[in-house]
C-alpha positions in Angstrom: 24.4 -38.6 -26.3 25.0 -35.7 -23.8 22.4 -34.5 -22.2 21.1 -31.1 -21.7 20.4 -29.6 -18.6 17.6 -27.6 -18.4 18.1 -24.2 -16.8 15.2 -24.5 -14.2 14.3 -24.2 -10.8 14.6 -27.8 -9.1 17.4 -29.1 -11.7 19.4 -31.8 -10.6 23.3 -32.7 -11.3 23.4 -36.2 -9.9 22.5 -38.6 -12.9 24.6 -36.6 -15.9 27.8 -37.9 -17.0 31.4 -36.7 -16.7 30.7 -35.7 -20.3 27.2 -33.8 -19.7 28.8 -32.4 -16.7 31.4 -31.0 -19.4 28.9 -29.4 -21.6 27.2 -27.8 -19.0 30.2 -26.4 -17.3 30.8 -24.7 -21.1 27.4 -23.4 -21.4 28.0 -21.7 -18.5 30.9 -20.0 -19.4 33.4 -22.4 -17.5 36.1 -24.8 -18.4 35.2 -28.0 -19.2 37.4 -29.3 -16.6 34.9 -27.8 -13.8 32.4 -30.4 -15.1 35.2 -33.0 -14.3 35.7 -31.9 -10.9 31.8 -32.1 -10.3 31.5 -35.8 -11.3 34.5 -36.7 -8.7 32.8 -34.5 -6.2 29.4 -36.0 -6.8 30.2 -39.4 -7.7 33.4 -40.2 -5.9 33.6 -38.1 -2.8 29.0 -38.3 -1.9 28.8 -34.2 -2.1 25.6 -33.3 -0.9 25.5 -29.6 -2.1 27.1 -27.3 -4.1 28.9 -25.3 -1.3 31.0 -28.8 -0.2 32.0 -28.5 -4.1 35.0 -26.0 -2.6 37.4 -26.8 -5.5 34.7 -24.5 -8.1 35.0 -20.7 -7.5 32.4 -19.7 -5.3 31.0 -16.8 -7.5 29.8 -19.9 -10.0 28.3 -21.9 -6.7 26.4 -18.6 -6.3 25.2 -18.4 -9.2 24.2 -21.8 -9.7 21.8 -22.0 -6.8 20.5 -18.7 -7.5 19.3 -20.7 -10.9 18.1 -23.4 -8.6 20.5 -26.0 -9.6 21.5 -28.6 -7.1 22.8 -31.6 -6.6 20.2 -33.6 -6.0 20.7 -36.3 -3.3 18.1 -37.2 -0.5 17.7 -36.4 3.1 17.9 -39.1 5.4 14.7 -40.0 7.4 15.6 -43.1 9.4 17.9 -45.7 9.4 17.5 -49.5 10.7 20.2 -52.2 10.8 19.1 -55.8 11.8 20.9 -58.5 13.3 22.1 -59.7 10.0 23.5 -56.3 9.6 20.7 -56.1 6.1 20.1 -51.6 6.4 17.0 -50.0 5.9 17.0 -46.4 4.8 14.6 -43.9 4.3 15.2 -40.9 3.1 12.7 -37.9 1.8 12.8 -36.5 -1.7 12.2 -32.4 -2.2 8.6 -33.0 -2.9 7.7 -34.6 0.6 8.0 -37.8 -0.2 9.7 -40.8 1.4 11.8 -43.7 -0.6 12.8 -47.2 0.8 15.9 -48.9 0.4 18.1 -52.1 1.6 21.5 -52.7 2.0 22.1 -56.4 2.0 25.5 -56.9 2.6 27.2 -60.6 2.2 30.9 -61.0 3.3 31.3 -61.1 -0.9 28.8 -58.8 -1.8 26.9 -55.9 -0.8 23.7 -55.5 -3.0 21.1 -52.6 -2.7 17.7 -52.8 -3.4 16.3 -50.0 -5.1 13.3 -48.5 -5.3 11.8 -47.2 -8.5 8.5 -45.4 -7.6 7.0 -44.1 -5.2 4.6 -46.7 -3.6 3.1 -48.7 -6.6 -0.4 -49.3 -9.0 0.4 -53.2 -9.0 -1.7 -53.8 -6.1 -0.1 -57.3 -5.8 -1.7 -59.1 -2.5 1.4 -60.2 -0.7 3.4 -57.1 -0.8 3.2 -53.5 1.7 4.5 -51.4 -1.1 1.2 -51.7 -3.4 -1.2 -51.3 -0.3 -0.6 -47.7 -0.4 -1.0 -46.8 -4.4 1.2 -44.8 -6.2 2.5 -41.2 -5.6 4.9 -40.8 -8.7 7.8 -42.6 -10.6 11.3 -41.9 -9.3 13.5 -39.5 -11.3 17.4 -40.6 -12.3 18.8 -38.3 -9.1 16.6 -40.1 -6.8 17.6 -44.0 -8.1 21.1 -43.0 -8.4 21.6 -41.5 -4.8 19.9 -44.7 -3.4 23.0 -46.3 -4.3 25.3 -43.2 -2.8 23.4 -43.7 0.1 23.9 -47.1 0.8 27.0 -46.8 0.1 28.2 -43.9 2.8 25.8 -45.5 5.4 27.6 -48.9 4.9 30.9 -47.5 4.1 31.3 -50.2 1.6 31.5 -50.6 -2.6 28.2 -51.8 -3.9 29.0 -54.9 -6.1 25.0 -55.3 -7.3 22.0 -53.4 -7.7 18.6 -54.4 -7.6 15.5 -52.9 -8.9 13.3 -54.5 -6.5 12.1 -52.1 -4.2 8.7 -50.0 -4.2 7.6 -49.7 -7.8 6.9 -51.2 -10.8 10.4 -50.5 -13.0 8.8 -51.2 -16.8 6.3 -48.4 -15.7 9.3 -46.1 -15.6 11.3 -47.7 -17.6 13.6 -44.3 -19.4 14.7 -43.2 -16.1 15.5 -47.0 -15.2 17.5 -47.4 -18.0 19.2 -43.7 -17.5 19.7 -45.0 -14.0 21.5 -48.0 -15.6 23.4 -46.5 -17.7 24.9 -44.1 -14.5 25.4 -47.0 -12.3 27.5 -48.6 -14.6 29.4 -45.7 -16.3 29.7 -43.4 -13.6 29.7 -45.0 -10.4 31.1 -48.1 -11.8 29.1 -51.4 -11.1 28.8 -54.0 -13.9 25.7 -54.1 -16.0 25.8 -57.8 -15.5 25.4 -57.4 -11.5 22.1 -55.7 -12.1 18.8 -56.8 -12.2 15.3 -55.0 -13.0 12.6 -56.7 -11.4 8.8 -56.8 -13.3 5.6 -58.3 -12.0 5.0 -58.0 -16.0 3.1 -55.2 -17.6 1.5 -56.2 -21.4 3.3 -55.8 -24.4 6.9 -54.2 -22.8 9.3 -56.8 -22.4 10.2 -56.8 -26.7 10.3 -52.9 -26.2 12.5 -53.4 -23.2 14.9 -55.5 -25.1 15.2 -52.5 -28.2 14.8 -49.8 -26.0 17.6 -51.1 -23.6 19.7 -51.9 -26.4 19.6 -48.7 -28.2 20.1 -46.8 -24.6 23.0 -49.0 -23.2 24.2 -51.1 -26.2 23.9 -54.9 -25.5 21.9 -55.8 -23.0 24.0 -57.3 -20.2 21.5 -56.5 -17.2 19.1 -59.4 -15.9 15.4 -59.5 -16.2 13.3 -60.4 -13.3 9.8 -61.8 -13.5 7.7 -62.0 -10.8 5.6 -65.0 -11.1 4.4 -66.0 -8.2 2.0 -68.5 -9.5 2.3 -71.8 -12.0 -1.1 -71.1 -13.6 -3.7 -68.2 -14.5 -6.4 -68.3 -12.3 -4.0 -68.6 -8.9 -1.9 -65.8 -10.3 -4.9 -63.3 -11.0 -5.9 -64.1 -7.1 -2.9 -62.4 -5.5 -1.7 -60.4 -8.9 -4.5 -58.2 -9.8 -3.1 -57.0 -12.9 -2.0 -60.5 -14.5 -6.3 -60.4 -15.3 -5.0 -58.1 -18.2 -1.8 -59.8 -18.9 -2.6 -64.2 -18.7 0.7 -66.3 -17.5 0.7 -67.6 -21.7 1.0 -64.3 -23.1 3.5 -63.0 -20.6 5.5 -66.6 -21.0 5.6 -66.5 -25.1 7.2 -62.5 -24.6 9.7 -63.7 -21.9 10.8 -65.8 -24.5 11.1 -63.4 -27.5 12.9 -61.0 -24.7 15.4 -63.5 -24.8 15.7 -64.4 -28.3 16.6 -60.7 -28.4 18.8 -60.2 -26.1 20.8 -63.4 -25.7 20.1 -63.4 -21.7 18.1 -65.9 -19.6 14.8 -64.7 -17.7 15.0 -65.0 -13.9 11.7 -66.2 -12.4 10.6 -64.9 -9.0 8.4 -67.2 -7.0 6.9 -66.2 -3.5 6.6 -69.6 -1.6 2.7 -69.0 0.2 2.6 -71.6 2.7 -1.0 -73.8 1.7 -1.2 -71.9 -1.2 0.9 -71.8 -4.2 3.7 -74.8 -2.4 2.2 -77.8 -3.4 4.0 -80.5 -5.5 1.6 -79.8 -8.2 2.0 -76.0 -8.1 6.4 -76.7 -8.7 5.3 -79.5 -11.3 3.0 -77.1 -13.0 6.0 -74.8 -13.0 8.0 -76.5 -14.6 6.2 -77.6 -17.4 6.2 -73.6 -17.7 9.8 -72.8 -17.7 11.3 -75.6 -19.8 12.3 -75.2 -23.0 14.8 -71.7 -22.9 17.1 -70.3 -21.3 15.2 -69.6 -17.7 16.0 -69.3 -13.4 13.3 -70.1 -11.0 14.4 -68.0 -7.8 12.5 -69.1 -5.1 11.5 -66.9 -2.1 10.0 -67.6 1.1 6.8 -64.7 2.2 7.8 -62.4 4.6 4.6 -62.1 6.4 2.5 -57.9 6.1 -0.4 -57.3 8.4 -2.9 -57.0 6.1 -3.0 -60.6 4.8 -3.1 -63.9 6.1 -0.8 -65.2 3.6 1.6 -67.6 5.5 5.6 -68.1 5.6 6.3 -71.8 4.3 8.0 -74.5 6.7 11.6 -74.9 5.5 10.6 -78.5 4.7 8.1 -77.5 2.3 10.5 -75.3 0.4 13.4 -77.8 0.1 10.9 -79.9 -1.4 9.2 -77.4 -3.3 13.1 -76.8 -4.9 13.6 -80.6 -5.0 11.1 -81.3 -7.4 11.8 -78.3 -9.2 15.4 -79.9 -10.4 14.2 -83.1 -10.2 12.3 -81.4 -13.9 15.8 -80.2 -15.0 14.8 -76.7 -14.2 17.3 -74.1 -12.6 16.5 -73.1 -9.4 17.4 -71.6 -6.3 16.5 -70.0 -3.1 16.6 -66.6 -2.0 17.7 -66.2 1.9 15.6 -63.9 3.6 17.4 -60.6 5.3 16.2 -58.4 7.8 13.3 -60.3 9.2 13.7 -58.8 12.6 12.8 -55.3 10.9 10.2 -55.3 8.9 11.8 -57.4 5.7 8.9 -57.1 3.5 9.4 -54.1 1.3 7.2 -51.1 2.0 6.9 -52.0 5.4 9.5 -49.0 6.9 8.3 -46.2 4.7 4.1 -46.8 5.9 5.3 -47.1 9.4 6.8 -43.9 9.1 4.1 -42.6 6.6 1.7 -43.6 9.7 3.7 -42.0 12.6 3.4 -38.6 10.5 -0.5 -38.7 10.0 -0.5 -39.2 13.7 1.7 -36.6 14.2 
């Protein structure tokens, strides 16, 4: 379905396929090959404006930012690069805003970590992102270019995308699933190498599973719960919202997502060190994941300053995964990247957010 660009001040370009980009180079009196050479300039060759577009007559570049029309990519704030190499970026939307994202490269891989809102209503305990609330959902321009970003800073292909930044995804789920759909079709990285994290929000993931499957035909993309906790009363005291959402219901709908869909649920677990890393806690787990087609993807806490939450000792998690596949569950561990700048996600952008208020 093409979709229409709306003739406004503030609309974007980034996000529309080569075959929107078509039908809006006919509606405004152009060949449809212009919209062609827009989706090379945009998605193949990072244009930032529409005066680096040199191949379309300038008279239509005119005219199109006189209508307010632009590209729609991000300015960068700030970039830091640890000793593993991970990359931070921050870059500042139109509005004033600031987004996070990581580049974690691998010598196989290079995944980026993208954000989907701005800050985030979750509110969950361990993380920096939530501590700040939420300014607004992320439009398709802005998730796409994280991407582009990443890309140009790292001078490297992207081979997998994340939606594990700042934000809740399912609580913007249309422009995720746009988002998705632009990744794969115009920028060219496999649904299968992308993954849409939740900390679970009631009654969404059967929509999800429709919704994603009318938007991108089957569902190829993995689901990502964040669990965090074997049991209900230890989740709701570092999850704040799993008080309206209990660990059965939110089990019994992972498991009709994947009656619909065909795929395994990926379970995230944040090893807290004295808290949620005992032998009981992974045997309790278990019990809880058995039975379909499930991953438990264990993480060790990156420590914030505003809890006293704890990093595990590296014995504790080897155990901790021991006994998990000692219960025939499917499990691994997550290394940690970018420790030596502020890993934990959310931590970059409210450093920065602070050094303005001082300013």
């Amino acid at each position: 379905m093409t979709k229409l660009l709306p003739l406004s001040s503030n609309s974007f370009l980034l996000g529309l396929s080569s075959e929107d980009l078509e039908e809006f180079a006919r509606r405004e009196g152009e060949q449809a090959f212009r919209g062609r050479q827009i989706h090379e300039w945009i998605y193949q060759r990072g244009a930032k404006d529409l005066d680096s577009i040199t191949v379309l007559p300038k008279k239509w570049r005119d005219s199109l930012q006189k209508k307010g029309i632009k590209i729609g990519r991000l300015d960068e704030i700030e970039r830091i690069v640890a000793q593993d190499s991970t990359l931070k970026l921050l870059m500042g939307t139109v509005d004033g805003e600031i987004i996070e994202t990581v580049g974690i490269p691998t010598d196989k891989r290079l995944t980026v970590c993208v954000s989907s809102q701005i800050g985030c209503p979750m509110g969950c305990r361990f993380c920096a992102t939530g501590k700040g609330g939420l300014s607004r959902s992320l439009d398709v321009n802005e998730i796409v270019d994280q991407v582009i970003s990443v890309r140009e800073t790292m001078n490297r292909r992207p081979t997998h995308v994340v939606f594990m930044g700042m934000g809740e995804p399912l609580l913007n789920i249309h422009n995720v699933l746009d988002s998705i759909e632009c990744l794969t079709k115009d920028i060219g990285i496999g649904q299968r190498k992308i993954t849409v994290s939740t900390v679970g929000i009631p009654d969404t993931l059967p929509d999800l599973a429709k919704l994603a499957q009318e938007r991108l035909g089957r569902v190829k993309f993995t689901l990502a719960v964040s669990l965090h906790a074997p049991n209900q009363d230890l989740r709701k005291s570092i999850i704040p919202s799993a008080s309206a959402y209990p660990i059965t219901l939110l089990l019994k709908d992972c498991k009709r997502y994947v009656e619909l869909t065909g795929r395994r649920v990926s379970f995230e677990y944040i090893l807290l060190g004295g808290l949620n890393d005992k032998d009981i806690h992974a045997e309790q787990l278990a019990n809880l994941v058995r039975g379909f087609q499930s991953h438990v993807n264990l993480i060790a806490y990156n420590p914030i300053t505003e809890e006293d939450f704890k990093r595990p000792s590296q014995s504790r998690l080897n155990s901790f995964r021991e006994l998990l596949e000692n219960k025939g569950v499917a499990v691994s561990v997550r290394a940690s990247r970018g420790r030596d700048k502020d890993a934990a996600c959310g931590q970059l952008r409210r450093q920065q957010i602070d050094k303005m208020n001082i300013n």
